[in-house]
LUMKE-656741 format. One record per atom (N, C-alpha, C, O): residue in one letter; residue number from 1; y, x, z; atom name. Coordinates in Angstrom, 1 decimal. Example, Ala and Ser with C-alpha at 12.3 -4.5 7.8 and 13.67 -1.06 7.14 Angstrom:
LUMKE-656741
@r:A	k:1	py:-5.7	px:13.2	pz:7.8	a:N
@r:A	k:1	py:-4.5	px:12.3	pz:7.8	a:CA
@r:A	k:1	py:-3.3	px:13.2	pz:7.8	a:C
@r:A	k:1	py:-3.3	px:14.2	pz:8.5	a:O
@r:S	k:2	py:-2.2	px:12.8	pz:7.1	a:N
@r:S	k:2	py:-1.1	px:13.7	pz:7.1	a:CA
@r:S	k:2	py:0.0	px:12.9	pz:7.9	a:C
@r:S	k:2	py:1.1	px:13.4	pz:8.0	a:O
END
This chain:
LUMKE-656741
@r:X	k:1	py:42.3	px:107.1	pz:93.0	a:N
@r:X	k:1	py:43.5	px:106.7	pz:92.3	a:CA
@r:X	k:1	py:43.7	px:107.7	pz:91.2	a:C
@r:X	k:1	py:43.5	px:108.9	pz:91.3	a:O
@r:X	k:2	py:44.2	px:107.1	pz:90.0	a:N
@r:X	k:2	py:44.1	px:107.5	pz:88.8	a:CA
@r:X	k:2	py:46.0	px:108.4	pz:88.3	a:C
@r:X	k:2	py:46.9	px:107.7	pz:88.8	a:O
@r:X	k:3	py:46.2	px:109.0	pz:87.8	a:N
@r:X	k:3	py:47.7	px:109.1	pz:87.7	a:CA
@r:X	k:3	py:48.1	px:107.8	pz:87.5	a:C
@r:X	k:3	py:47.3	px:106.9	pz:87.1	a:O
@r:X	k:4	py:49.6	px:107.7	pz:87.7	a:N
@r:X	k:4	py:50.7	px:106.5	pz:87.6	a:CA
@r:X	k:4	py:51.2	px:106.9	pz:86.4	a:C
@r:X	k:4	py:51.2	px:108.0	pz:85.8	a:O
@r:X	k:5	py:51.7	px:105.5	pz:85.9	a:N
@r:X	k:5	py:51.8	px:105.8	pz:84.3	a:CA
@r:X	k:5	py:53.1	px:104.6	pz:84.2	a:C
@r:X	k:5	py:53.2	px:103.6	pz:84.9	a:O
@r:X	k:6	py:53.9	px:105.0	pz:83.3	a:N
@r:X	k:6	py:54.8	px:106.1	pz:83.3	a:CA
@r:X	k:6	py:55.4	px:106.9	pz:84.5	a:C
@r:X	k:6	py:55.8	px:106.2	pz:85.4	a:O
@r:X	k:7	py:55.4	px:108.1	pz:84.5	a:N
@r:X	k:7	py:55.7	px:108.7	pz:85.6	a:CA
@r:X	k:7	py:56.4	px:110.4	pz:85.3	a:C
@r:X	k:7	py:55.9	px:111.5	pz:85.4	a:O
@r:X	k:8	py:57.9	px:109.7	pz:85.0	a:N
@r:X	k:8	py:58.7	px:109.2	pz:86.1	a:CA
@r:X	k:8	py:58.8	px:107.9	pz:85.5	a:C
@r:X	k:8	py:58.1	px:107.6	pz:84.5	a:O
@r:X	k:9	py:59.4	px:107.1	pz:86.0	a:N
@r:X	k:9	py:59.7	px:105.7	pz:85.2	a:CA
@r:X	k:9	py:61.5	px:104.9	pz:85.8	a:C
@r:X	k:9	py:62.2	px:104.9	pz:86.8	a:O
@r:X	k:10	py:61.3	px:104.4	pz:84.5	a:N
@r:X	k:10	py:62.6	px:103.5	pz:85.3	a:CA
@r:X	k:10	py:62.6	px:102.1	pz:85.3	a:C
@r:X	k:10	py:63.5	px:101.5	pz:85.8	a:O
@r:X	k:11	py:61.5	px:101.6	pz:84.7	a:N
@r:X	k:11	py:61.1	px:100.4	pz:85.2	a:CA
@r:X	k:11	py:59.7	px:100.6	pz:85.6	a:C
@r:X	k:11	py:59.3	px:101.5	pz:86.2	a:O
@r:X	k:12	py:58.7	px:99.6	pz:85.0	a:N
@r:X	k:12	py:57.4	px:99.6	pz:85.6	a:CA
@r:X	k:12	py:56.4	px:100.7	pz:85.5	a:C
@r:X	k:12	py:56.2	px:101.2	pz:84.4	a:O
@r:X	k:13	py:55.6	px:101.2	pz:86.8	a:N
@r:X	k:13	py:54.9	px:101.7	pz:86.9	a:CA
@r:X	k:13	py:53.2	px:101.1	pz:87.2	a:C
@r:X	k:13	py:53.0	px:100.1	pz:87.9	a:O
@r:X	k:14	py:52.3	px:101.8	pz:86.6	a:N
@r:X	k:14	py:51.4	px:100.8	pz:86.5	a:CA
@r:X	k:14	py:50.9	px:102.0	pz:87.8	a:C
@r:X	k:14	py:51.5	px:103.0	pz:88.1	a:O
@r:X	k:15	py:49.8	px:101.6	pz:88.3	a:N
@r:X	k:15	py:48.8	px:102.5	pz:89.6	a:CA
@r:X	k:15	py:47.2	px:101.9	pz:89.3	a:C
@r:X	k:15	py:46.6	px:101.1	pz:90.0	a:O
@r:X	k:16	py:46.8	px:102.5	pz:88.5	a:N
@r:X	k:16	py:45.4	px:102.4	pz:88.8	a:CA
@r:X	k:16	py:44.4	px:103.1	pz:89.6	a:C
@r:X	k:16	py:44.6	px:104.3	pz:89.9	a:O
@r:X	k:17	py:43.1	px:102.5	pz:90.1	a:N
@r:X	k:17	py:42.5	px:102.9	pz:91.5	a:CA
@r:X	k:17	py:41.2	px:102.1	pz:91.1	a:C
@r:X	k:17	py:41.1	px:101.1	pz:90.5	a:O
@r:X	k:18	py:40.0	px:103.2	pz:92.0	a:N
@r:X	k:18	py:38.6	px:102.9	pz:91.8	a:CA
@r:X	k:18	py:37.9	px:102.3	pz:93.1	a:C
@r:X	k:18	py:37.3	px:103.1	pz:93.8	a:O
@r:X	k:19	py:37.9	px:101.3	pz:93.5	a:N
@r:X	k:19	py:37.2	px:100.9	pz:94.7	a:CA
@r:X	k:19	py:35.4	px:101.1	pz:94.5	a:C
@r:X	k:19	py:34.6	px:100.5	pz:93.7	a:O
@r:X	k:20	py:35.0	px:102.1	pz:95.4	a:N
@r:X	k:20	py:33.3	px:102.1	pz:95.7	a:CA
@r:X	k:20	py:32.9	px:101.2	pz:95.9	a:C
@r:X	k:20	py:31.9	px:101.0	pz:95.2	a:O
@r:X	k:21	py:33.1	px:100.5	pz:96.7	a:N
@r:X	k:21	py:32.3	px:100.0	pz:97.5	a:CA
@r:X	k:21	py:33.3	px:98.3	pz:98.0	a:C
@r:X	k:21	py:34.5	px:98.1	pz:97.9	a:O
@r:X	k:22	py:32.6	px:97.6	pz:98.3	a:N
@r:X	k:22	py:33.7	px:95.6	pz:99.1	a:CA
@r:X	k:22	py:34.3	px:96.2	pz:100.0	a:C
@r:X	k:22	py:33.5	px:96.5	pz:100.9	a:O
@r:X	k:23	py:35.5	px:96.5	pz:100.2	a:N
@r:X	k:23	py:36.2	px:96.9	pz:101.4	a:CA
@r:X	k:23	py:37.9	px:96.0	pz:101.4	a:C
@r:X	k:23	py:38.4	px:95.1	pz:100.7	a:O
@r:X	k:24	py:38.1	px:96.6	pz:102.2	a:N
@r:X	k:24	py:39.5	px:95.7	pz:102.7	a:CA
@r:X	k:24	py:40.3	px:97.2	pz:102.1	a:C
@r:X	k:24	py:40.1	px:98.4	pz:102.4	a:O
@r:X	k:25	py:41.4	px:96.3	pz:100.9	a:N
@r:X	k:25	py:42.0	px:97.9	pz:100.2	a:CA
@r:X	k:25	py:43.5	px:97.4	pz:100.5	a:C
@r:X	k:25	py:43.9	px:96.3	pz:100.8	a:O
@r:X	k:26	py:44.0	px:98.2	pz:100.2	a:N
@r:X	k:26	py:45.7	px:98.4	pz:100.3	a:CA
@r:X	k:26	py:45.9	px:99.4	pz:99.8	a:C
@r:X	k:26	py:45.2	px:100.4	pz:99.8	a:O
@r:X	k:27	py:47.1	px:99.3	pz:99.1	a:N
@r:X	k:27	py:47.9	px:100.1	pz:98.0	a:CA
@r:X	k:27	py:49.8	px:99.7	pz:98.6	a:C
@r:X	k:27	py:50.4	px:98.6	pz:98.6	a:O
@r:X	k:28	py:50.2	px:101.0	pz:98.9	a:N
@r:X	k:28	py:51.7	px:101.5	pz:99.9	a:CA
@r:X	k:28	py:52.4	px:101.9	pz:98.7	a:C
@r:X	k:28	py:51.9	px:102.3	pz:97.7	a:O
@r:X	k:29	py:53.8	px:101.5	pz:99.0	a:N
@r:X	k:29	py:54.6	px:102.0	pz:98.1	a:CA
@r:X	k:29	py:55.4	px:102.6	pz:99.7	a:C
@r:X	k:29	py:55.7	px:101.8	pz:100.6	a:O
@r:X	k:30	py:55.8	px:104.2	pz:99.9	a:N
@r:X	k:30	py:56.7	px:104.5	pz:100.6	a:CA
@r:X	k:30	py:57.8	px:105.5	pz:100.6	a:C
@r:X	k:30	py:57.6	px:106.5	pz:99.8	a:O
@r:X	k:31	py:58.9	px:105.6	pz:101.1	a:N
@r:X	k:31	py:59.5	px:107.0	pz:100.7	a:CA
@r:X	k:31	py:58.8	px:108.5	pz:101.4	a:C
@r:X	k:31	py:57.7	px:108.6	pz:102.0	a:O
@r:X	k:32	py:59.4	px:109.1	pz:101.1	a:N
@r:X	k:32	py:59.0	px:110.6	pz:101.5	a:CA
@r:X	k:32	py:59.1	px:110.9	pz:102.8	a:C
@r:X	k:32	py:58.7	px:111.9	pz:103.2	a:O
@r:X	k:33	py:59.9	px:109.9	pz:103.8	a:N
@r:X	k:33	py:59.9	px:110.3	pz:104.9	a:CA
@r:X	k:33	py:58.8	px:108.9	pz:105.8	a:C
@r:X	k:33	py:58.9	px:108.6	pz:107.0	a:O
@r:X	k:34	py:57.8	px:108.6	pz:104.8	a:N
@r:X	k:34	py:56.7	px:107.5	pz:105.3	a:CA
@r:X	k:34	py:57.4	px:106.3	pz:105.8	a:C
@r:X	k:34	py:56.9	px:105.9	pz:106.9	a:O
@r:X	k:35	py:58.2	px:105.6	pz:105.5	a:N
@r:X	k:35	py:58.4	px:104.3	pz:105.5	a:CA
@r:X	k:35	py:58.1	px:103.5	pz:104.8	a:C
@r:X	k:35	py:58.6	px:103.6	pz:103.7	a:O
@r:X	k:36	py:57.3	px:102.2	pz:105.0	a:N
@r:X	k:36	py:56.8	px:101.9	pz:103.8	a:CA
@r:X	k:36	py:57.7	px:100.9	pz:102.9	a:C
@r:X	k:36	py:58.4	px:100.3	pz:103.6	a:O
@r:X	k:37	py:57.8	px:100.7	pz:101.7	a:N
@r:X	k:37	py:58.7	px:99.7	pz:101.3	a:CA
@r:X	k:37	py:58.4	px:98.4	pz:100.7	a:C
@r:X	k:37	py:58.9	px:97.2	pz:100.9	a:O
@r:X	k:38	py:57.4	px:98.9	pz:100.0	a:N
@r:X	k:38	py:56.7	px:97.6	pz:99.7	a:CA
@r:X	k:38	py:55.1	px:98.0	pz:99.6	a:C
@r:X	k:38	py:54.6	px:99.1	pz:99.4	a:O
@r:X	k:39	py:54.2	px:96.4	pz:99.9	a:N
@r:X	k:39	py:52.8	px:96.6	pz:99.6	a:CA
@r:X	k:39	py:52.2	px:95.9	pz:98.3	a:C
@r:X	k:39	py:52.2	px:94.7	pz:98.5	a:O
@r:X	k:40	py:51.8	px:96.2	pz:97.2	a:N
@r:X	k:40	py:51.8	px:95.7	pz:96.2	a:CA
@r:X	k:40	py:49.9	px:95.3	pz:96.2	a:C
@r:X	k:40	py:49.6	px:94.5	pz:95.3	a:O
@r:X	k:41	py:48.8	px:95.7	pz:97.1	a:N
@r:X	k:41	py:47.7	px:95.1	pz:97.2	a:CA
@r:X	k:41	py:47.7	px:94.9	pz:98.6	a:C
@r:X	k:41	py:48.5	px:95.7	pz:99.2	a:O
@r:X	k:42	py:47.0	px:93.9	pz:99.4	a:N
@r:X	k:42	py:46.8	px:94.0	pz:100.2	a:CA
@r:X	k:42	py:45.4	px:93.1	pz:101.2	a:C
@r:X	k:42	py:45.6	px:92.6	pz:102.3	a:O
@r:X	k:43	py:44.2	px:93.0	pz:100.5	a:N
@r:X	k:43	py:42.7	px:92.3	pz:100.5	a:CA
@r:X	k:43	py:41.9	px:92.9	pz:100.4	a:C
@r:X	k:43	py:41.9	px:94.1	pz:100.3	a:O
@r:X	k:44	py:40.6	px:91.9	pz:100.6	a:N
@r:X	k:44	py:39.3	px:92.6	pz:100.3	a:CA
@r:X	k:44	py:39.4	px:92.7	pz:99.0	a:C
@r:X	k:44	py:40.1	px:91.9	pz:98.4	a:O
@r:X	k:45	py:38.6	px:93.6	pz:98.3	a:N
@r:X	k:45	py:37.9	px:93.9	pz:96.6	a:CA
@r:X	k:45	py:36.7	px:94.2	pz:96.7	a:C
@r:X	k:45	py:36.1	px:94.6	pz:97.7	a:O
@r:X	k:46	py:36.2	px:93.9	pz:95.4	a:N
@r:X	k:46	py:35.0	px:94.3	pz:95.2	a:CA
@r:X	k:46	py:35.0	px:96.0	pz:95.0	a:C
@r:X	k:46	py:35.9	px:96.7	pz:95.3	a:O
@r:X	k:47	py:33.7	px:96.3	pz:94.3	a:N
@r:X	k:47	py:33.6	px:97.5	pz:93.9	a:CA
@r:X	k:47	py:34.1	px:97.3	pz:92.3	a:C
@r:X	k:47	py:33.8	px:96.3	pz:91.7	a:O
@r:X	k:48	py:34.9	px:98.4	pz:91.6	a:N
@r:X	k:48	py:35.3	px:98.5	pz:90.9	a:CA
@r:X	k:48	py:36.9	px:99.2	pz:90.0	a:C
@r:X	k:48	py:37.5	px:99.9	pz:90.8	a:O
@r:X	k:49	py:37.4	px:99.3	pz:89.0	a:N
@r:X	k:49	py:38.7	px:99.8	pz:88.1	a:CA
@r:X	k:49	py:39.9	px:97.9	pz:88.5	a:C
@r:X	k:49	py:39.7	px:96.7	pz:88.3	a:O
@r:X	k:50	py:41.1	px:98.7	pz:89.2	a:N
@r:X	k:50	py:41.5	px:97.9	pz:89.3	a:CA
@r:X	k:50	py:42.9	px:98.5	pz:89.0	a:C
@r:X	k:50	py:42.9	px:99.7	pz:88.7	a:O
@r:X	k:51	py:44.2	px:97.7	pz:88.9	a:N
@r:X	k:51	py:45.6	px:98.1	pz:87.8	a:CA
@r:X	k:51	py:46.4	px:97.4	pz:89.0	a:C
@r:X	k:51	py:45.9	px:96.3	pz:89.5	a:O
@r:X	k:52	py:47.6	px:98.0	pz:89.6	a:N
@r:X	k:52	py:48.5	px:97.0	pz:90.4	a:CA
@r:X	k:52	py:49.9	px:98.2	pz:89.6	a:C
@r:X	k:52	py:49.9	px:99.4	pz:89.2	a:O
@r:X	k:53	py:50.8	px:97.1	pz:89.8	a:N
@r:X	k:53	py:52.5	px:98.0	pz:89.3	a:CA
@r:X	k:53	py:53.6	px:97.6	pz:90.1	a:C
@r:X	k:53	py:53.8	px:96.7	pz:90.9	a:O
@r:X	k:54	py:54.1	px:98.6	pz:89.7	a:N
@r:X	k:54	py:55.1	px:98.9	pz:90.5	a:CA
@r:X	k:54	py:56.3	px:98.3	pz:90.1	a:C
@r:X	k:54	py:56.5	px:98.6	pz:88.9	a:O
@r:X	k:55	py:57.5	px:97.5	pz:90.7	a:N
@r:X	k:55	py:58.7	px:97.3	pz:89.9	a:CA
@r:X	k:55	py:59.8	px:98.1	pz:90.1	a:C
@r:X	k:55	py:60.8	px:98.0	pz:89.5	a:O
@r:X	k:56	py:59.5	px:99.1	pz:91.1	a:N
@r:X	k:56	py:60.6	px:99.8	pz:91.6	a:CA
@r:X	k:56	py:61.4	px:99.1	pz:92.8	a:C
@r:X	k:56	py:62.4	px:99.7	pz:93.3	a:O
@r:X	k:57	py:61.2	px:98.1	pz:93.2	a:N
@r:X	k:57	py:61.7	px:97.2	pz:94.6	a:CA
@r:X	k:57	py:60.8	px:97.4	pz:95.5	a:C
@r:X	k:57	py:59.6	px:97.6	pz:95.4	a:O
@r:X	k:58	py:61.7	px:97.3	pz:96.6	a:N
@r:X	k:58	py:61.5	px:97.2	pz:97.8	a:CA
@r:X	k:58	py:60.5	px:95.7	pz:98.5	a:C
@r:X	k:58	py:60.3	px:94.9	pz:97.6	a:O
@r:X	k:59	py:60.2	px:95.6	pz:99.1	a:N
@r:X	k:59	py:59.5	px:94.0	pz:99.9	a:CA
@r:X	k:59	py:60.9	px:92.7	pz:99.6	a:C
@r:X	k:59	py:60.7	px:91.5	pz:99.4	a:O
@r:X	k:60	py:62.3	px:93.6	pz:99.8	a:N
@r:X	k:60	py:63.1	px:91.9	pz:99.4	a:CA
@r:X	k:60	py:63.6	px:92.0	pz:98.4	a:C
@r:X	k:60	py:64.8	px:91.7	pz:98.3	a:O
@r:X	k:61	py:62.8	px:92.8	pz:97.3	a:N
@r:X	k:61	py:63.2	px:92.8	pz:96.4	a:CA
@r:X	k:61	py:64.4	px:93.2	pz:95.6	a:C
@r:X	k:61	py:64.8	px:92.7	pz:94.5	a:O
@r:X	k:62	py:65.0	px:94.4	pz:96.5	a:N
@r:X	k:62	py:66.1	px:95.3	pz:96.4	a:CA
@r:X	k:62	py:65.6	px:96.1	pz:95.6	a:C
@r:X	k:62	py:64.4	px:96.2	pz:95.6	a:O
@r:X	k:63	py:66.4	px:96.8	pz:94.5	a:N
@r:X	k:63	py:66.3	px:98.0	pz:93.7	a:CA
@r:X	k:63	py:66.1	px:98.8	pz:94.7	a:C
@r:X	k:63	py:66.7	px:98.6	pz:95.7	a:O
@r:X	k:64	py:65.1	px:100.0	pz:94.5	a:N
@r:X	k:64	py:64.6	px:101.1	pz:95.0	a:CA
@r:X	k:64	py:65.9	px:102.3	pz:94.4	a:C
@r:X	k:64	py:66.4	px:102.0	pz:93.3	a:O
@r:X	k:65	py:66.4	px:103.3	pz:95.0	a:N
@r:X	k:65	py:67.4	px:104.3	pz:94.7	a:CA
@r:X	k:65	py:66.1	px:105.2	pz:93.5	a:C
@r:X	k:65	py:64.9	px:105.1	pz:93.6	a:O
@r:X	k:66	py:66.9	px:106.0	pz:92.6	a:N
@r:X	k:66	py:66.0	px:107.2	pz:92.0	a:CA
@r:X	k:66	py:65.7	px:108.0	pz:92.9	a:C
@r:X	k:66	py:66.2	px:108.2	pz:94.0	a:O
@r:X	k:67	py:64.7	px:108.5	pz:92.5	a:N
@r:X	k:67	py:64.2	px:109.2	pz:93.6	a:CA
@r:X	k:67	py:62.7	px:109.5	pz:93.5	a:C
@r:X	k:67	py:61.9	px:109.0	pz:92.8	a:O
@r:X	k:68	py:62.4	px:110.5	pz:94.4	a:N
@r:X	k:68	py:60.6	px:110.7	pz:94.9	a:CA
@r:X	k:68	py:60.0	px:109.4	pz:95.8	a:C
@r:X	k:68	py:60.7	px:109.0	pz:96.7	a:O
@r:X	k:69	py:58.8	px:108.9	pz:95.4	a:N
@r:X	k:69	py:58.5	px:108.1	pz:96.4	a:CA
@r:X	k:69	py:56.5	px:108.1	pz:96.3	a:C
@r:X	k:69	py:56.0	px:108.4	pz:95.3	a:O
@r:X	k:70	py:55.9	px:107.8	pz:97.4	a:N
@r:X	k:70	py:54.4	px:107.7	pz:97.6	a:CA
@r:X	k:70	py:53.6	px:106.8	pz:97.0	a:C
@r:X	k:70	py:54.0	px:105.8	pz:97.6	a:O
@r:X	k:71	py:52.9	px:106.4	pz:96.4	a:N
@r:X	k:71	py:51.9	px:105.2	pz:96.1	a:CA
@r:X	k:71	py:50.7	px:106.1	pz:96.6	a:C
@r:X	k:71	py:50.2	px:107.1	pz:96.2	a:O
@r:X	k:72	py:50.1	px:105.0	pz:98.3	a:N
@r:X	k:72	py:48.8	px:105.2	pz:98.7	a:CA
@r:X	k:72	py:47.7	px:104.1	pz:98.7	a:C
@r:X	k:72	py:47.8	px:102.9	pz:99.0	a:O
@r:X	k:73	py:46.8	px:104.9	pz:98.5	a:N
@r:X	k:73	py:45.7	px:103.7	pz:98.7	a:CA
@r:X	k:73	py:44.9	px:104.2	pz:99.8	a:C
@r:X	k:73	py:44.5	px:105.3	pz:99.9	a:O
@r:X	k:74	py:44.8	px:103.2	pz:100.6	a:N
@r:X	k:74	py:44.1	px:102.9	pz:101.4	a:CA
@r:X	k:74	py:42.8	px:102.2	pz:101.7	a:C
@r:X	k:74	py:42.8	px:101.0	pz:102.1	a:O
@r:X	k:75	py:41.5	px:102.8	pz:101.6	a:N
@r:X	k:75	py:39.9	px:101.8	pz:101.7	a:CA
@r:X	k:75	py:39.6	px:101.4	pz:103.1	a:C
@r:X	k:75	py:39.4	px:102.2	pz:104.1	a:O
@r:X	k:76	py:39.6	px:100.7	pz:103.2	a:N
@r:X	k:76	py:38.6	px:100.3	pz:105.3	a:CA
@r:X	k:76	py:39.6	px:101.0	pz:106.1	a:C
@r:X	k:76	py:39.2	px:101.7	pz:107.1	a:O
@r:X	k:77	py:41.3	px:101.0	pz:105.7	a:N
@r:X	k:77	py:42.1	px:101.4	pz:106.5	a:CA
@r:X	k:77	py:42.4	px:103.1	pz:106.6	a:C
@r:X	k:77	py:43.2	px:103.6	pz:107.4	a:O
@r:X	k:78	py:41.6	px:103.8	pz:105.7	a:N
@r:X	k:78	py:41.8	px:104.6	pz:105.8	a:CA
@r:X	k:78	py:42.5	px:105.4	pz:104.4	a:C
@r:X	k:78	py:42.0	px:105.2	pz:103.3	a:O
@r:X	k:79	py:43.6	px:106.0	pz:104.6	a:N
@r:X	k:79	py:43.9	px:106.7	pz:103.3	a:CA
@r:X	k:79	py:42.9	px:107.8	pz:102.5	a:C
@r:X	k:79	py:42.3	px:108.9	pz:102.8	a:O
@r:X	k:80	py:43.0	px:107.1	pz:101.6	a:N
@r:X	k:80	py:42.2	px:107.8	pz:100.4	a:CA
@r:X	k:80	py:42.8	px:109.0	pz:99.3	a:C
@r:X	k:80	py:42.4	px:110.1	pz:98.9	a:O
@r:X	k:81	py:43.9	px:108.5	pz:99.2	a:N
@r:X	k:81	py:44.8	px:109.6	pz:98.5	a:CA
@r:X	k:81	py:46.1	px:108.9	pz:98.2	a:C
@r:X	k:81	py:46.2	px:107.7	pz:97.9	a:O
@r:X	k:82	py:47.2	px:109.8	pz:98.2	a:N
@r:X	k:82	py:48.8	px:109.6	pz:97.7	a:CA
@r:X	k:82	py:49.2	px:110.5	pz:96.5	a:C
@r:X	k:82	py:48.8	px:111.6	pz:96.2	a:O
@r:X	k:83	py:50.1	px:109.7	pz:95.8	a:N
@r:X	k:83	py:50.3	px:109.8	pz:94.9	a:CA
@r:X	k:83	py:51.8	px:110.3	pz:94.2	a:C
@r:X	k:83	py:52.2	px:109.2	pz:93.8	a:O
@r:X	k:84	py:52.3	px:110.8	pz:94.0	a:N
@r:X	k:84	py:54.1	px:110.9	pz:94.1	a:CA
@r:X	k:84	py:54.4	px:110.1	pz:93.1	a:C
@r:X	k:84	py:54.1	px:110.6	pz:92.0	a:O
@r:X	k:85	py:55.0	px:108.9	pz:93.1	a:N
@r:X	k:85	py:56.0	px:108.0	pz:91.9	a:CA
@r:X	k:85	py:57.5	px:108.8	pz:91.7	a:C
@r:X	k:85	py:58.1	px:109.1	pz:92.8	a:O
@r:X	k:86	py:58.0	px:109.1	pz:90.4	a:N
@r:X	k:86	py:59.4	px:109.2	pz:90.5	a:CA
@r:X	k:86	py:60.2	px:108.1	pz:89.9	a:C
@r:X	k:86	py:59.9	px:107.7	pz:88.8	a:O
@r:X	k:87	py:61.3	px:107.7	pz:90.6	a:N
@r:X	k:87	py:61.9	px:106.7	pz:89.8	a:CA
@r:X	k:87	py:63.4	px:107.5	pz:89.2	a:C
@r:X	k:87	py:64.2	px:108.2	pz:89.8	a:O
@r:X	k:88	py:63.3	px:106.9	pz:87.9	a:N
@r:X	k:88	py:65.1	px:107.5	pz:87.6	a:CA
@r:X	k:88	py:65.8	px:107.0	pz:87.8	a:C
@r:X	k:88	py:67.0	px:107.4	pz:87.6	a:O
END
């Protein structure tokens, strides 16, 4: 996972991320105390540079509060790395 851009942001955040290898990937949006809020990928990929963003909402599409929050990616279920989003 590449830095998030703009970051902090108050509207869209972009999240780019390198898959190695055909795996089953996921990309978490959560707060700081690991709840998740929303999943913005969630499939197989190939190997390759891929881009998913952020709107700052939640799964029902509630404004997210300002704040610190996680973007993780996850390969074959396993976390790969997190990333801190700030929203204003």
């Amino acid at each position: 996972m590449m830095p998030t851009y703009p970051n902090p942001s108050a509207d869209l955040t972009s999240i780019h991320f390198n898959v190695f290898r055909n795996a089953q990937v996921k990309v978490v949006i959560t707060n700081l105390d690991g709840r998740e809020l929303v999943t913005l990928v969630d499939k197989q990929m190939p190997q390759g540079r891929f881009t998913t963003q952020w709107d700052g909402a939640d799964a029902d599409a509630n404004a997210c509060a300002a704040g610190t929050y996680l973007a993780t990616l996850l390969v074959a279920g396993k976390v790969i790395l997190s990333q801190r989003v700030v929203r204003q």
